[in-house]
Backbone as a printed PyTorch tensor [residue, N CA C, xyz], in Angstrom:
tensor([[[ -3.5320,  -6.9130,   2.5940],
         [ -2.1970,  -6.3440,   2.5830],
         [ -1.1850,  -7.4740,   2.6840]],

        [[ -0.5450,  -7.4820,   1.8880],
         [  1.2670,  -8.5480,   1.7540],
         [  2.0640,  -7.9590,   3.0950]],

        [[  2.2820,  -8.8910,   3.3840],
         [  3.5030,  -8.2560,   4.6010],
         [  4.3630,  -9.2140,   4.7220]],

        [[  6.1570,  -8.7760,   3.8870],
         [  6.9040,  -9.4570,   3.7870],
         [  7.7610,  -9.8890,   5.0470]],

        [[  8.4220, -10.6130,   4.9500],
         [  9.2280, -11.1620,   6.4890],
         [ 10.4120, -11.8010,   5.4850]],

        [[ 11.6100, -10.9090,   6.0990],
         [ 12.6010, -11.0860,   5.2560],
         [ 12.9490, -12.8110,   6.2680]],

        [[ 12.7620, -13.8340,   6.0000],
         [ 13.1310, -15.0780,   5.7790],
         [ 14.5430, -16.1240,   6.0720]],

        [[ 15.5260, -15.3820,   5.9190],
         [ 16.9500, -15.5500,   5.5960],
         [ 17.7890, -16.4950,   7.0500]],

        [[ 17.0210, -16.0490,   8.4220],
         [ 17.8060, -16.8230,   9.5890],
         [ 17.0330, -15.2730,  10.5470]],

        [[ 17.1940, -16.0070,  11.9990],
         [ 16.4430, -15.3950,  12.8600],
         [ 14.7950, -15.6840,  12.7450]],

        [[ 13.7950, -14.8410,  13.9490],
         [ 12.5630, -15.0680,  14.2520],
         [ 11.9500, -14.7580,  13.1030]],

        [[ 11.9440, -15.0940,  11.8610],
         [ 11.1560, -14.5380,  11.0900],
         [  9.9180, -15.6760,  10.9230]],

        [[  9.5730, -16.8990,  11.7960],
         [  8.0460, -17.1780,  11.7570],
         [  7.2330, -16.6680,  12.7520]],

        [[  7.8320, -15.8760,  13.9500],
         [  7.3140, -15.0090,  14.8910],
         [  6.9440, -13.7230,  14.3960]],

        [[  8.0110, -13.0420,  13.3520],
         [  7.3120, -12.0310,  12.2300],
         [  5.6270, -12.1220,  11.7130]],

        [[  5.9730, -13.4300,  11.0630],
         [  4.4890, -13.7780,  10.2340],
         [  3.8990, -14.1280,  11.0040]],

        [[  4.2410, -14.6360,  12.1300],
         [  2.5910, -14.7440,  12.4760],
         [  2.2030, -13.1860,  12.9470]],

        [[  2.7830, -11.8980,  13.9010],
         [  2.1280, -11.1790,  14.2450],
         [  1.8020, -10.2060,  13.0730]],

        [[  2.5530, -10.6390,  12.0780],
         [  1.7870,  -9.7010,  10.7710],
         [  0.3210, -10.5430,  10.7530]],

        [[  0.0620, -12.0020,  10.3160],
         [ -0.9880, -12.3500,  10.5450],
         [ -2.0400, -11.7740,  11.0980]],

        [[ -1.6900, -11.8050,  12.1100],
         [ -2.5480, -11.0610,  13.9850],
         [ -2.9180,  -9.3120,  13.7190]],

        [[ -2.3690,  -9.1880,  13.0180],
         [ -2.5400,  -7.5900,  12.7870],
         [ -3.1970,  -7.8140,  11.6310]],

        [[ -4.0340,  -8.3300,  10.8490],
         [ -4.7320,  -8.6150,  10.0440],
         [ -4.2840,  -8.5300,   8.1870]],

        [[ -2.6760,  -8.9180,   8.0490],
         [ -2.0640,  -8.5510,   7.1310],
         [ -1.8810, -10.5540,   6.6210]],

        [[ -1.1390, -10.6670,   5.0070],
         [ -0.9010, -12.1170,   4.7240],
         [  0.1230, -11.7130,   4.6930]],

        [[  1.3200, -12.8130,   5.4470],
         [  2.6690, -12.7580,   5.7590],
         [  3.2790, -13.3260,   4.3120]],

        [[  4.5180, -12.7970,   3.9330],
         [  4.6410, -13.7850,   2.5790],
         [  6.5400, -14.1520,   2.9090]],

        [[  6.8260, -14.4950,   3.3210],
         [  8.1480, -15.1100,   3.9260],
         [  9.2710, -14.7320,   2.1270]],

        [[ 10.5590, -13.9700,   2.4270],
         [ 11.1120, -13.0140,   1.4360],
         [ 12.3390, -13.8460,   1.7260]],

        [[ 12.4250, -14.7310,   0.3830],
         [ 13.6990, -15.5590,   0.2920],
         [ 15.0780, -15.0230,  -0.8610]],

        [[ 14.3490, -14.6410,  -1.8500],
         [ 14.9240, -14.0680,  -2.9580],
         [ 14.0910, -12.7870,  -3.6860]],

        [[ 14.7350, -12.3400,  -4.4860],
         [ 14.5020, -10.5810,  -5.0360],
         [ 13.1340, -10.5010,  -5.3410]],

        [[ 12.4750, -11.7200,  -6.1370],
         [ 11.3430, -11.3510,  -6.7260],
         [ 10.2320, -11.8210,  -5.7070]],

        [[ 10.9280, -12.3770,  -4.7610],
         [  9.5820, -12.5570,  -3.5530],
         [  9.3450, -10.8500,  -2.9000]],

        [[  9.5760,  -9.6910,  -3.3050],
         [  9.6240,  -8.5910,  -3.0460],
         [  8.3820,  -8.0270,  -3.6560]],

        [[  8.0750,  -8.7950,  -4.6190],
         [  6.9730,  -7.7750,  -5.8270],
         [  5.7880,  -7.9190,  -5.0870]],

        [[  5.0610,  -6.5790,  -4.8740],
         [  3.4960,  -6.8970,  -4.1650],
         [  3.4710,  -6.3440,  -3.7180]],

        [[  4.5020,  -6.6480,  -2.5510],
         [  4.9320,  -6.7280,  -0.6460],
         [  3.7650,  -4.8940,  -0.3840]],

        [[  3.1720,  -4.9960,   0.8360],
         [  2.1330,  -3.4890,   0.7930],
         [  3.8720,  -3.1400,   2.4920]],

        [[  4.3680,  -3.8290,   2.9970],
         [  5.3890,  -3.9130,   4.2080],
         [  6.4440,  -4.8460,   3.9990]],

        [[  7.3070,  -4.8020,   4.7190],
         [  8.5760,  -5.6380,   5.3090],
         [  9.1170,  -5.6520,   6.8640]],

        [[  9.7350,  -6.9800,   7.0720],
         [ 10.1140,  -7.1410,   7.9230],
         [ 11.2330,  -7.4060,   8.3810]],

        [[ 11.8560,  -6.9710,   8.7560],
         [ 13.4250,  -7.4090,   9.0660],
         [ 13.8960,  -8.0890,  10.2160]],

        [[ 13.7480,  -9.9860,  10.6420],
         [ 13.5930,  -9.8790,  12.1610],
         [ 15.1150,  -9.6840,  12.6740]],

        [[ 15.0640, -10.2150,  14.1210],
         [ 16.6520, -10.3530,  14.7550],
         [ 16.5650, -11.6730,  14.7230]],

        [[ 17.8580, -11.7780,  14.9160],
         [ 18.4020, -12.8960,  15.0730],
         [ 19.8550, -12.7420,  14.9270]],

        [[ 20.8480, -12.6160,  13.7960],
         [ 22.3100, -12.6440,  14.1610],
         [ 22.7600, -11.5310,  12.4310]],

        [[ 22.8920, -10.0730,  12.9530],
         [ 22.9630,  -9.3820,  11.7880],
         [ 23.8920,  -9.4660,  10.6320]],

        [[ 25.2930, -10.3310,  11.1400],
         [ 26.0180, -10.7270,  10.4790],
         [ 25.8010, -12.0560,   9.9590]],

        [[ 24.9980, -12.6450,   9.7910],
         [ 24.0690, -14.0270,   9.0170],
         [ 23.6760, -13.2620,   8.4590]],

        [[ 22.5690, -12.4030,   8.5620],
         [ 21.7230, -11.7950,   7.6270],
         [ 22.2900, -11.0600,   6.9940]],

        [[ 22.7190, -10.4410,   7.0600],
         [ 23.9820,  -9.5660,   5.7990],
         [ 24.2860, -10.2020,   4.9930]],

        [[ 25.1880, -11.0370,   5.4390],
         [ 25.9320, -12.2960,   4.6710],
         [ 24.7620, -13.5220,   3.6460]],

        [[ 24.0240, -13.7360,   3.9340],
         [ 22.9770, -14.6410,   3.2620],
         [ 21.8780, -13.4960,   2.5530]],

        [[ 22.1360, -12.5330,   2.5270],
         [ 21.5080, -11.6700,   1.8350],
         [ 22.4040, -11.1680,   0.3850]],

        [[ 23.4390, -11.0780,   1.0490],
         [ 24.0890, -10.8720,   0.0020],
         [ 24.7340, -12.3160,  -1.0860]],

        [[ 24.4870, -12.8740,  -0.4340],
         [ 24.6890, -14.6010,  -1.0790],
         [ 23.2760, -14.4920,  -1.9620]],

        [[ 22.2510, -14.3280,  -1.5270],
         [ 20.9220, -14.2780,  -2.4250],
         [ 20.4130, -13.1620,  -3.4520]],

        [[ 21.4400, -11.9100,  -3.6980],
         [ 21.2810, -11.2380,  -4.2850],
         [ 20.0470, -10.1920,  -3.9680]],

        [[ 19.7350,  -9.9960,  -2.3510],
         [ 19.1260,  -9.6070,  -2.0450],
         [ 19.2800,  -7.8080,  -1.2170]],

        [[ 20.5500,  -7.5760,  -1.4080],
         [ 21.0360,  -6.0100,  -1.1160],
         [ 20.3950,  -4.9410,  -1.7970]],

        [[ 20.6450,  -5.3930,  -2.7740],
         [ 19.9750,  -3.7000,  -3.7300],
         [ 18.9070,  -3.8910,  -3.9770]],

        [[ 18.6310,  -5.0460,  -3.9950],
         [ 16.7400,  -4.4720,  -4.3740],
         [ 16.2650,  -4.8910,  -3.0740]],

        [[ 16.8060,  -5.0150,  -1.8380],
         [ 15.9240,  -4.5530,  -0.7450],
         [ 15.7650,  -2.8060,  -0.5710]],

        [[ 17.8920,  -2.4490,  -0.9120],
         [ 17.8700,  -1.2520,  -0.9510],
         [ 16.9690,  -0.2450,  -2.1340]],

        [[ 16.4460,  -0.9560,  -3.2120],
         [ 15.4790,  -0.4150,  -4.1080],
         [ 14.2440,  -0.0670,  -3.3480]],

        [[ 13.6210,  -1.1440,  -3.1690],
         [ 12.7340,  -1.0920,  -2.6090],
         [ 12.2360,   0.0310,  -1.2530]],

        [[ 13.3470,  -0.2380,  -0.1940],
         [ 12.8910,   0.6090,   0.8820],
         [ 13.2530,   2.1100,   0.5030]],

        [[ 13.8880,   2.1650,  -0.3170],
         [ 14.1600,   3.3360,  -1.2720],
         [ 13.0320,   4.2800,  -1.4910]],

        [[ 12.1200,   3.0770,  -2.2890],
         [ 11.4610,   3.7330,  -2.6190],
         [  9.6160,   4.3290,  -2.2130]],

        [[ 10.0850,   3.2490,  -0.5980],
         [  8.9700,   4.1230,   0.1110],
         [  8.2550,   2.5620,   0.9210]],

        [[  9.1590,   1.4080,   0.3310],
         [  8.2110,   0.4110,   1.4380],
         [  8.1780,   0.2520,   2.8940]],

        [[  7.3550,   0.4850,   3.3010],
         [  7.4610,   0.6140,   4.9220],
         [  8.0700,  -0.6580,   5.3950]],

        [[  9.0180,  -0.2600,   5.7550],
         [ 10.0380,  -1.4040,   6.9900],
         [ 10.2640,  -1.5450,   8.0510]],

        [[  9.8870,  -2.5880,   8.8740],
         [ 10.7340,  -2.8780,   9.9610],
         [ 11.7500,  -3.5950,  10.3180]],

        [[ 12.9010,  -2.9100,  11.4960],
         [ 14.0490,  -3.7010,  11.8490],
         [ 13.9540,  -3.6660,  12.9610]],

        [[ 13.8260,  -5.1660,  13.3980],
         [ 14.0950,  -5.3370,  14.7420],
         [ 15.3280,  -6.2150,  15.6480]],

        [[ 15.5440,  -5.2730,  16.4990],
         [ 17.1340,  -6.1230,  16.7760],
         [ 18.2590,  -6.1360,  15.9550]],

        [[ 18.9150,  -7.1500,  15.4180],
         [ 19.7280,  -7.0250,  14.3910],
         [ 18.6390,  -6.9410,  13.1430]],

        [[ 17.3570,  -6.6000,  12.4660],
         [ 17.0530,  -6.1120,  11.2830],
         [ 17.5980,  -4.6870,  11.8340]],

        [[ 17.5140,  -4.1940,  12.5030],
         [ 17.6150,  -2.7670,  13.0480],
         [ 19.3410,  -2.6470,  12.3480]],

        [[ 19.6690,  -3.2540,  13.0170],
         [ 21.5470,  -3.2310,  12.6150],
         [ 21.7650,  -3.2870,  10.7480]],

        [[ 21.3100,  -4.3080,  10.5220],
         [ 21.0630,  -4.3380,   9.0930],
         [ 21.2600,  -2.9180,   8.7790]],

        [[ 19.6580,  -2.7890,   8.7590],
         [ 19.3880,  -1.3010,   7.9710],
         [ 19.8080,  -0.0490,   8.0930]],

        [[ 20.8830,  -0.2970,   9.3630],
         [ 21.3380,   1.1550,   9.7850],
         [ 22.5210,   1.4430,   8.8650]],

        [[ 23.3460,   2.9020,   8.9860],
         [ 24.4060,   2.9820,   8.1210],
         [ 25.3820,   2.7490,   8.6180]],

        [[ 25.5260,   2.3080,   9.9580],
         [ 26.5620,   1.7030,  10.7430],
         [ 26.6110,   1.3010,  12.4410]],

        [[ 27.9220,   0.7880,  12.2010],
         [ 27.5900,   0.3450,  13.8410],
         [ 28.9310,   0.7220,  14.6940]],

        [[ 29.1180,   0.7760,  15.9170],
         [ 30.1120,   1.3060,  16.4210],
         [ 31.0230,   0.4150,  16.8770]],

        [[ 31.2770,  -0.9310,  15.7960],
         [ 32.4660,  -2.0430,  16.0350],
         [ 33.0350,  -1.9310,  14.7180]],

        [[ 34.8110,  -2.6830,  14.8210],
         [ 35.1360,  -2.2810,  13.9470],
         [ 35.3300,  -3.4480,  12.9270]],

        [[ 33.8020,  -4.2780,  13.4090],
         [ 33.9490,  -5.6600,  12.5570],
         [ 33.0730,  -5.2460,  11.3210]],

        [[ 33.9040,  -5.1540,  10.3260],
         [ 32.8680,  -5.7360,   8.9740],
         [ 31.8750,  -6.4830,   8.6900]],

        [[ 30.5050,  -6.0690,   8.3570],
         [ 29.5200,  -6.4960,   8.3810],
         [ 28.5430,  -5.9380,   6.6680]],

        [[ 27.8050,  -6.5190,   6.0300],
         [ 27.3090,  -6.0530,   5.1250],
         [ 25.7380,  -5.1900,   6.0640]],

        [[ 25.5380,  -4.3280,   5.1720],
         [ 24.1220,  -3.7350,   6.1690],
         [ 23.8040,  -2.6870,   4.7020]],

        [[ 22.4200,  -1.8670,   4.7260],
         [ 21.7720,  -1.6620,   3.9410],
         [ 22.3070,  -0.2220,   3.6250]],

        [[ 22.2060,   0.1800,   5.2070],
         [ 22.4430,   2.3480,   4.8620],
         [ 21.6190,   2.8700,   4.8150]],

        [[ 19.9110,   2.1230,   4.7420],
         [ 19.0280,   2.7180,   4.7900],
         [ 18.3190,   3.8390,   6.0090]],

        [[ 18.8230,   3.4710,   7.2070],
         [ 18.3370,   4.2550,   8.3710],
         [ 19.7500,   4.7680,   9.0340]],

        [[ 19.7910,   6.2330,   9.0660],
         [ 20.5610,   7.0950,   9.1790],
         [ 20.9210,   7.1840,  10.7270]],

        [[ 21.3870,   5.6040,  11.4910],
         [ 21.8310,   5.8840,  12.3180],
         [ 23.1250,   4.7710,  12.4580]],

        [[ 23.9000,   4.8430,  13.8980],
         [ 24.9040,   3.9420,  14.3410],
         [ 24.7100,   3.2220,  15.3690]],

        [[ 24.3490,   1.8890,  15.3020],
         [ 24.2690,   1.4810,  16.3830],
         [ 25.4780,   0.5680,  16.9500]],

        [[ 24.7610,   0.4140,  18.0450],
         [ 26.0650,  -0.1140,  19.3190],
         [ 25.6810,  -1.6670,  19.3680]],

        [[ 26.1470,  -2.5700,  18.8820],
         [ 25.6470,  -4.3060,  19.1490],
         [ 25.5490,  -4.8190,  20.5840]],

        [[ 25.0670,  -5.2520,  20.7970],
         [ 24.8680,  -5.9640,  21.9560],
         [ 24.6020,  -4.9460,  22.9310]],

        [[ 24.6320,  -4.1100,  23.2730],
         [ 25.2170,  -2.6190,  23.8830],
         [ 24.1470,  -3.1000,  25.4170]],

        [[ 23.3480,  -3.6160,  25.6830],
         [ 22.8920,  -3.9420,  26.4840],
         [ 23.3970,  -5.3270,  27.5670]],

        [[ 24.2700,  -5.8570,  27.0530],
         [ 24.6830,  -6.9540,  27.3720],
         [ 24.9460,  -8.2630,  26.8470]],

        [[ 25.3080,  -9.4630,  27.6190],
         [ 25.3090, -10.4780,  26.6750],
         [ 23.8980, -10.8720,  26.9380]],

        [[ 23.8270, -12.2380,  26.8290],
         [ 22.4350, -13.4640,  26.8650],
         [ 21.9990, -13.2460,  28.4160]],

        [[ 23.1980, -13.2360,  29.4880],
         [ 22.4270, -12.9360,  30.7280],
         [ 22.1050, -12.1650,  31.0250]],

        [[ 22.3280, -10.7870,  29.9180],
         [ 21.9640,  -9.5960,  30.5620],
         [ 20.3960,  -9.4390,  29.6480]],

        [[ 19.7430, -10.2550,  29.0120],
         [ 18.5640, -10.2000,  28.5740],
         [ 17.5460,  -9.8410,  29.6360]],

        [[ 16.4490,  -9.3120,  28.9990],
         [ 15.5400,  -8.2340,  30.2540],
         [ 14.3120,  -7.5430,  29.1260]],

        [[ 12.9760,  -7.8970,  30.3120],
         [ 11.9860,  -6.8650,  29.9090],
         [ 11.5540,  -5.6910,  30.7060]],

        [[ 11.3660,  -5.3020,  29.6070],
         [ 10.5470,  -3.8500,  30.3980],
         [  9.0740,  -3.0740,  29.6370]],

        [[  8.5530,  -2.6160,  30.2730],
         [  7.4000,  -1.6740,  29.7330],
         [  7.8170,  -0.1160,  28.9250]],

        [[  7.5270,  -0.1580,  28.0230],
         [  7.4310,   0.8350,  27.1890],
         [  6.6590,   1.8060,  27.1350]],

        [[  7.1400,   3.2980,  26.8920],
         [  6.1530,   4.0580,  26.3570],
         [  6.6470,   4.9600,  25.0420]],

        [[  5.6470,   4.4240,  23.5210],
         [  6.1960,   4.5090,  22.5790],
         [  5.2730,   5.2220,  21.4560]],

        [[  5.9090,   6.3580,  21.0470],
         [  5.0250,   7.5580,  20.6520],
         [  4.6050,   7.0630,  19.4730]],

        [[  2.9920,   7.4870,  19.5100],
         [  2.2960,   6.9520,  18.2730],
         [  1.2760,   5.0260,  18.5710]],

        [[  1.7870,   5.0390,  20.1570],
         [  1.7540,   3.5470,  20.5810],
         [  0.7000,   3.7570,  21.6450]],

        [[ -0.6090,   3.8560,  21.5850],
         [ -1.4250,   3.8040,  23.4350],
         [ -1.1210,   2.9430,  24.1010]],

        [[ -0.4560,   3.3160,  25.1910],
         [ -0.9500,   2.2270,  25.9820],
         [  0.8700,   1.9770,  25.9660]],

        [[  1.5840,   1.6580,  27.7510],
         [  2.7750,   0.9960,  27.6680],
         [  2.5870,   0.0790,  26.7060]],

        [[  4.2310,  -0.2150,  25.9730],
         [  4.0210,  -1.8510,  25.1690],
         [  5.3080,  -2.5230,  26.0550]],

        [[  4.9070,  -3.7460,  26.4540],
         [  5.8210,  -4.6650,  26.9740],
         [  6.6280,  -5.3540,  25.7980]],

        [[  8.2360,  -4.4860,  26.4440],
         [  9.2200,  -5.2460,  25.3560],
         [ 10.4450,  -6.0350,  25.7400]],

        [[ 10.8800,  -6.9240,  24.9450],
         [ 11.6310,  -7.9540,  25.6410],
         [ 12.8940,  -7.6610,  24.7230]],

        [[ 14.2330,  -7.6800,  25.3130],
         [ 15.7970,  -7.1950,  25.1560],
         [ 16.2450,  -8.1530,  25.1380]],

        [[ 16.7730,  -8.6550,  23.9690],
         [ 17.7430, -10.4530,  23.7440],
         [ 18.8860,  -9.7050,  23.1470]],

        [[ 20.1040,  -9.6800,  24.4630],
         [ 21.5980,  -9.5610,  23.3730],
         [ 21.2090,  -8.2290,  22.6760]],

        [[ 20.8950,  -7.0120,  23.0850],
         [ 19.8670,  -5.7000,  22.3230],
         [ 20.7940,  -5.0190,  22.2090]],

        [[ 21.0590,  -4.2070,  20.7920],
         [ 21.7070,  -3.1950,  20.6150],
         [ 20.8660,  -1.8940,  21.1250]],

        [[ 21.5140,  -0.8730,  20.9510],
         [ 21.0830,   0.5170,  21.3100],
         [ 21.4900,   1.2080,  19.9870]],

        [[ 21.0470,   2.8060,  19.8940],
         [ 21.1020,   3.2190,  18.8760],
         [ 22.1720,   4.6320,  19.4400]],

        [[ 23.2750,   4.5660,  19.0400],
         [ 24.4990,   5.5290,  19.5620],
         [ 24.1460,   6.8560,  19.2190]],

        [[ 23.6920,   6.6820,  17.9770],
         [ 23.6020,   8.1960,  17.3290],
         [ 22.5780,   8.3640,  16.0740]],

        [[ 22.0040,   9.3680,  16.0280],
         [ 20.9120,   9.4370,  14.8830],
         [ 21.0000,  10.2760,  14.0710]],

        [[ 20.6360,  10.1700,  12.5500],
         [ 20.7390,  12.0380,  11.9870],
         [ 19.3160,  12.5940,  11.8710]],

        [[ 19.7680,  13.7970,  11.3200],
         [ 18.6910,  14.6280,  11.6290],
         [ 17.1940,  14.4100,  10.9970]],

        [[ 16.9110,  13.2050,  10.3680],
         [ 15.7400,  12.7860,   9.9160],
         [ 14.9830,  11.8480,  10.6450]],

        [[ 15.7090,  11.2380,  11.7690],
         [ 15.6260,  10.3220,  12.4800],
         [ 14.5960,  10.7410,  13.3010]],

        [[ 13.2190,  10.2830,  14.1390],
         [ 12.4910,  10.5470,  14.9560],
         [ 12.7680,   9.7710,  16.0650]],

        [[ 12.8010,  10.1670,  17.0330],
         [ 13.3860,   8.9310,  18.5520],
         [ 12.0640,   8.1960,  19.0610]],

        [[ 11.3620,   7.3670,  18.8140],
         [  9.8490,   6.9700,  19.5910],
         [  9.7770,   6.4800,  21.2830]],

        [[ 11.1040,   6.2490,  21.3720],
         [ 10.9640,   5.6680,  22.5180],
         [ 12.8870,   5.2880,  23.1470]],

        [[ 13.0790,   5.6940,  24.4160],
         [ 14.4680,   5.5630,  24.9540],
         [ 14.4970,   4.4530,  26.0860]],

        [[ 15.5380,   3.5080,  26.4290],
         [ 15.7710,   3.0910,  27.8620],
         [ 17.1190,   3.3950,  28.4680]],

        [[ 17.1020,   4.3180,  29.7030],
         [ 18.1230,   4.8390,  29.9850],
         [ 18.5770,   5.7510,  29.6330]],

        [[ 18.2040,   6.6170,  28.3700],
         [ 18.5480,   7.9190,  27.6950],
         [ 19.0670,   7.4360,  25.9800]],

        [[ 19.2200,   5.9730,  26.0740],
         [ 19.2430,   5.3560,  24.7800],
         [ 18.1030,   5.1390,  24.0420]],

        [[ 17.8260,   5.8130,  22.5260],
         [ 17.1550,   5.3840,  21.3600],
         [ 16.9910,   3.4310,  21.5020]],

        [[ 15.7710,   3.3190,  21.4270],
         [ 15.5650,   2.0120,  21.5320],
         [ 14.2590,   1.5130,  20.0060]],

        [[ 13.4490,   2.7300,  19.8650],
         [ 12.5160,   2.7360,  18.5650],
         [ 12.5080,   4.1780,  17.6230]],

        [[ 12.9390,   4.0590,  16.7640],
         [ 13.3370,   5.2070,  15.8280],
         [ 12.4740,   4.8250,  14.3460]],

        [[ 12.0400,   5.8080,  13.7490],
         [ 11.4290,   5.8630,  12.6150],
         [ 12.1350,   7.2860,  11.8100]],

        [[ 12.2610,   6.7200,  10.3400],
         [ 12.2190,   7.3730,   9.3910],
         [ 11.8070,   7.5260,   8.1150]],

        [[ 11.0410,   8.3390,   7.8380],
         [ 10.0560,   8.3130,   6.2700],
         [  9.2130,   6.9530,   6.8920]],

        [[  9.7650,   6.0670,   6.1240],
         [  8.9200,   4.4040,   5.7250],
         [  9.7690,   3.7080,   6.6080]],

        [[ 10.8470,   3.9120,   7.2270],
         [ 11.5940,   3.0740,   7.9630],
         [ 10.9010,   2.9120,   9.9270]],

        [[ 10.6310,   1.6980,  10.3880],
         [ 10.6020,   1.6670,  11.5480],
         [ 11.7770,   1.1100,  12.1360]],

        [[ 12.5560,   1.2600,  13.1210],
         [ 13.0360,   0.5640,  13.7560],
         [ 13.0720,   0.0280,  15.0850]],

        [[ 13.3690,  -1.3190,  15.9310],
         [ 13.4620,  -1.5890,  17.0570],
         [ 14.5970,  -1.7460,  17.7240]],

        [[ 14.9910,  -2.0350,  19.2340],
         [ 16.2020,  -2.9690,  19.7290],
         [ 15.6210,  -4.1370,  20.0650]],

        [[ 14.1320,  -3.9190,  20.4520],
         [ 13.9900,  -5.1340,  20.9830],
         [ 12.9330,  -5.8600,  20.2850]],

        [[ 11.9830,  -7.0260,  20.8040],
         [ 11.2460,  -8.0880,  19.7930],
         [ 10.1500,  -8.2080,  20.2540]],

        [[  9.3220,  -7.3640,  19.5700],
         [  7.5000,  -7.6910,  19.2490],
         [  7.2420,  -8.2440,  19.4300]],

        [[  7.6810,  -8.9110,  17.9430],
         [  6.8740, -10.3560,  17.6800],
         [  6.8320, -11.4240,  19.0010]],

        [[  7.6760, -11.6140,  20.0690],
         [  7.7540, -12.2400,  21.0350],
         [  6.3450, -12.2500,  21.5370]],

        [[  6.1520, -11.0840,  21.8540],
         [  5.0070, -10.8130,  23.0320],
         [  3.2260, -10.9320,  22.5710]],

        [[  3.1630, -11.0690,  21.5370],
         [  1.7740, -11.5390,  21.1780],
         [  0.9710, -10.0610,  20.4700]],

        [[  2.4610,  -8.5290,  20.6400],
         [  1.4090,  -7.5140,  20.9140],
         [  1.8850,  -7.1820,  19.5800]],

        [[  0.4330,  -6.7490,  18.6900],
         [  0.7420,  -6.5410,  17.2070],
         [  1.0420,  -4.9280,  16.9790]],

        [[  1.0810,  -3.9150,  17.3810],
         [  0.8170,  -2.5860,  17.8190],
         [  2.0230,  -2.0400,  16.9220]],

        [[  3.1420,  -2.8970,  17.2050],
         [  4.8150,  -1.7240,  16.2160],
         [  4.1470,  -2.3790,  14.8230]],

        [[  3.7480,  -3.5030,  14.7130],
         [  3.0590,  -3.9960,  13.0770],
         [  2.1400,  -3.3570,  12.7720]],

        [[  1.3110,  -3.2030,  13.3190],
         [  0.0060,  -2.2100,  13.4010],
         [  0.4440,  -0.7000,  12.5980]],

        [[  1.4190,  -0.2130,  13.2440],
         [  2.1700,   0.9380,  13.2720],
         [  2.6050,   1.0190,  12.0940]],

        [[  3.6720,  -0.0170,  11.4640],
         [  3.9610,   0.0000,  10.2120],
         [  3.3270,  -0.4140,   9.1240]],

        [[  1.9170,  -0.9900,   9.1490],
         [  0.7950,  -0.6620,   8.2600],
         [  0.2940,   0.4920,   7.9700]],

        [[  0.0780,   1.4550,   9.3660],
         [ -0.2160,   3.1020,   9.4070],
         [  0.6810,   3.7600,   8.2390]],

        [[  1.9540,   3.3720,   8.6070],
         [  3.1790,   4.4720,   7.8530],
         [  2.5770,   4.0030,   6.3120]],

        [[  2.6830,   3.1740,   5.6070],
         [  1.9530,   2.7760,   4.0750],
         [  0.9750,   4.1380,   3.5630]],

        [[  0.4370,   4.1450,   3.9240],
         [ -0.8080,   5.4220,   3.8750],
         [  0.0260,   6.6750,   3.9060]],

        [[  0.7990,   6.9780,   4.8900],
         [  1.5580,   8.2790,   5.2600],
         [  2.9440,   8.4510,   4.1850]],

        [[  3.4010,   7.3510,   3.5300],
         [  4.6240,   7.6880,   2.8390],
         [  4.5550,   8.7090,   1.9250]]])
């Protein structure tokens, strides 16, 4: 299985490797036609307004939006999460996809000192997953296609839709391949 890692700025060699670890070949997604194959995607965090912006410098908007369109299982984590949502609840301009039918809140957890882990319990996931909150948005509001997997505080923190996964916080950090795992599952189910 190909498992793309959108490339562009942020953790995306912490992506590939836990696609690795989950027994997938990572293929690092610089431009449109590094898309063809792909069996997944990855969207990491790092700074959503870079990634917008250098995405759209690479001609990489619509045929990501083709693509997850048309059924490739994705993940967003952190700001990939922001990316792919249809909005966010600042009133800064940002490029983002529209693909996942929610609004999120940036930072909504705090700044850098307010970074923090916690244990998870995340449907479809055995077993708590230990997840780590850098600068973490929350998810304000969802529509009605939206599935909630998991809350902290009464806030959406992992949401899935169709082929879409999303996170606030970062996997790939923790060694645990399980939300990758997860979005290999969805491939089969689209």
């Amino acid at each position: 299985m190909r498992f793309g890692v959108l490339a562009l700025q942020g953790d995306f060699r912490e992506h590939a490797a836990t696609a690795a670890a989950a027994g997938a070949e990572p293929v690092l997604v610089r431009l449109p036609g590094d898309l063809a194959g792909l069996d997944a995607l990855a969207i990491p965090g790092g700074e959503s307004t870079t990634i917008g912006r250098l995405a759209d410098r690479y001609g990489l908007v619509e045929p990501l939006r083709r693509a997850i369109g048309a059924g490739l299982p994705t993940l967003g984590t952190c700001a990939g999460m922001i990316f792919l949502a249809s909005g966010t609840t600042s009133d800064r301009p940002q490029v983002q996809l529209g693909m996942l039918d929610v609004v999120v809140h940036r930072n909504a957890f705090g700044s850098q000192v307010s970074s923090f882990e916690t244990d998870l319990d995340v449907i479809g996931i055995a077993g708590p997953m230990h997840a780590v909150f850098i600068r973490a948005p929350w998810i304000d509001s969802v529509g009605p296609g939206v599935e909630v997997l998991a809350e902290v505080d009464g806030h959406p923190v992992v949401v899935r839709q169709e082929n879409i996964l999303a996170t606030s916080f970062h996997p790939e950090l923790t060694g645990d391949d399980r939300i990758h795992r997860l979005l290999l599952q969805i491939r089969g189910r689209v």
